[in-house]
C-alpha positions as CSV (number, residue, x, y, z in Angstrom):
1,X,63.6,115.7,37.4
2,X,62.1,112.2,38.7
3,X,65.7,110.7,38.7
4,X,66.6,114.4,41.1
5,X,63.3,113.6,43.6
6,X,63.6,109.8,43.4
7,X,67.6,109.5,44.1
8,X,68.0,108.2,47.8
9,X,68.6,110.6,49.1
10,X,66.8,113.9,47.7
11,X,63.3,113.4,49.6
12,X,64.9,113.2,52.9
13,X,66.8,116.7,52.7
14,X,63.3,118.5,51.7
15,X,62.1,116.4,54.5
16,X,64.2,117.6,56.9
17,X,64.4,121.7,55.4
18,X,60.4,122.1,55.2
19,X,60.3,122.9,58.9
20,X,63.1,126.0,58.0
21,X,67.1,126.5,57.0
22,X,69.5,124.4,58.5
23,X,73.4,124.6,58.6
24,X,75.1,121.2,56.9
25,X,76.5,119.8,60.2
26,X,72.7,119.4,61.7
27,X,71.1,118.6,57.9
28,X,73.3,115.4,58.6
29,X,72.3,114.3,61.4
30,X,68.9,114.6,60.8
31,X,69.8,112.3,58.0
32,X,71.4,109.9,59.6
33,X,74.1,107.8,57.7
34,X,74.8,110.3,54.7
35,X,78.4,110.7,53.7
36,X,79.8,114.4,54.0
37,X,80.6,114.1,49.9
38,X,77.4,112.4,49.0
39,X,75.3,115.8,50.9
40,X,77.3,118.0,49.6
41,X,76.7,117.0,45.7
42,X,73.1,116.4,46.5
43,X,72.9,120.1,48.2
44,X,74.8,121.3,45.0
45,X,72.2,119.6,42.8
46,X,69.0,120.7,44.5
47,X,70.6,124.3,44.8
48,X,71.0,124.2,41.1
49,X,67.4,122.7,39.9
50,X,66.0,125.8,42.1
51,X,64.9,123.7,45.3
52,X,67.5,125.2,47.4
53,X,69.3,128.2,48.3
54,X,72.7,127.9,50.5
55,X,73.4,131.5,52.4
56,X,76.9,132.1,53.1
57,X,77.5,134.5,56.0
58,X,80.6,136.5,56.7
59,X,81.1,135.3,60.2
60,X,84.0,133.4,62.0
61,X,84.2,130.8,61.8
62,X,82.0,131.0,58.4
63,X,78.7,129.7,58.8
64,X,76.5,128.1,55.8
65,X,73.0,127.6,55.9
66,X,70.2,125.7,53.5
67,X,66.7,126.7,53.0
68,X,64.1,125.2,50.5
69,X,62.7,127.4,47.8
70,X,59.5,128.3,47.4
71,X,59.8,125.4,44.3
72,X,61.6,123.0,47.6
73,X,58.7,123.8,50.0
74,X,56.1,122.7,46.9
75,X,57.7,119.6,46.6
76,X,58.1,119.0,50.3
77,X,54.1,118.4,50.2
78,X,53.9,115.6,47.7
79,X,57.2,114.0,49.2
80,X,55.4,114.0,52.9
81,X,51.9,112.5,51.0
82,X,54.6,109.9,49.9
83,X,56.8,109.3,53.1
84,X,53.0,108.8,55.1
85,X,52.0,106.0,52.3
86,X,55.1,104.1,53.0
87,X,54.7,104.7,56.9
88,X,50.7,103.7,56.7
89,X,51.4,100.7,54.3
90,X,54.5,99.2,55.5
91,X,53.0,96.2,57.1
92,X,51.0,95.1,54.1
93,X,54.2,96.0,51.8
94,X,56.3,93.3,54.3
95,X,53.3,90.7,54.7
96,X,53.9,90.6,50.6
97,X,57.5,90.7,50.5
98,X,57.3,87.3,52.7
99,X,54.9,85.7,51.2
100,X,56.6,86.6,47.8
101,X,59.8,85.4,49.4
102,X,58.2,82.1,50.6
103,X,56.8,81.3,47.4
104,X,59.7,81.8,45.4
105,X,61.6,79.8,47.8
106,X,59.5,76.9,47.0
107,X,60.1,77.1,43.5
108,X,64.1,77.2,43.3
109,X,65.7,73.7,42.8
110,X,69.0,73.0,44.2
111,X,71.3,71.8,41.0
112,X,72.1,67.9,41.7
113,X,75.6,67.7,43.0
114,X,78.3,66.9,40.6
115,X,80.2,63.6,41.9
116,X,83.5,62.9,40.3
């Protein structure tokens, strides 16, 4: 189950379906940058695991909607505590990424040239 809630792109769709269902067309764009085939199989997986449901209705043309579980909305909690960490920390998480980044840049040697 952590490789299922920590795949890319698994927190974002109970993200996005804890404020109610949503057909696949807007799922996507409140997603931004997700591949039709890449939603799809995630959808399929999360409907599978009991996170989701997917409703079918007999309408033309057919219409499809997602809606977390009551299992999806408890996870939708600790994904938000998660997604807020990240938001309130991001500036301390870059500060050490650059001063990581200029540190190890000190460190790397360029190879002496080889003259023939």
């Amino acid at each position: 189950m952590l490789d299922r809630i920590s795949d890319k792109w698994t927190p974002l769709i109970v993200l996005v379906l804890r404020d109610g269902p949503m057909r696949f067309t807007h799922l996507r764009l409140g997603m931004g940058g997700v591949a039709p085939k890449v939603l799809a199989e995630t959808l399929r997986r999360l409907e599978r695991d009991g996170l989701l449901t997917r409703t079918a209705y007999a309408e033309v043309p057919p219409r499809v909607e997602y809606e977390l579980t009551a299992l999806g909305q408890s996870l939708a909690e600790p994904i938000a505590g998660v997604a807020a960490w990240a938001e309130e920390h991001t500036r301390q998480i870059t500060r050490a990424r650059d001063r990581y980044d200029r540190r190890s840049m000190g460190t790397v040697r360029e190879r002496p040239s080889s003259k023939l």
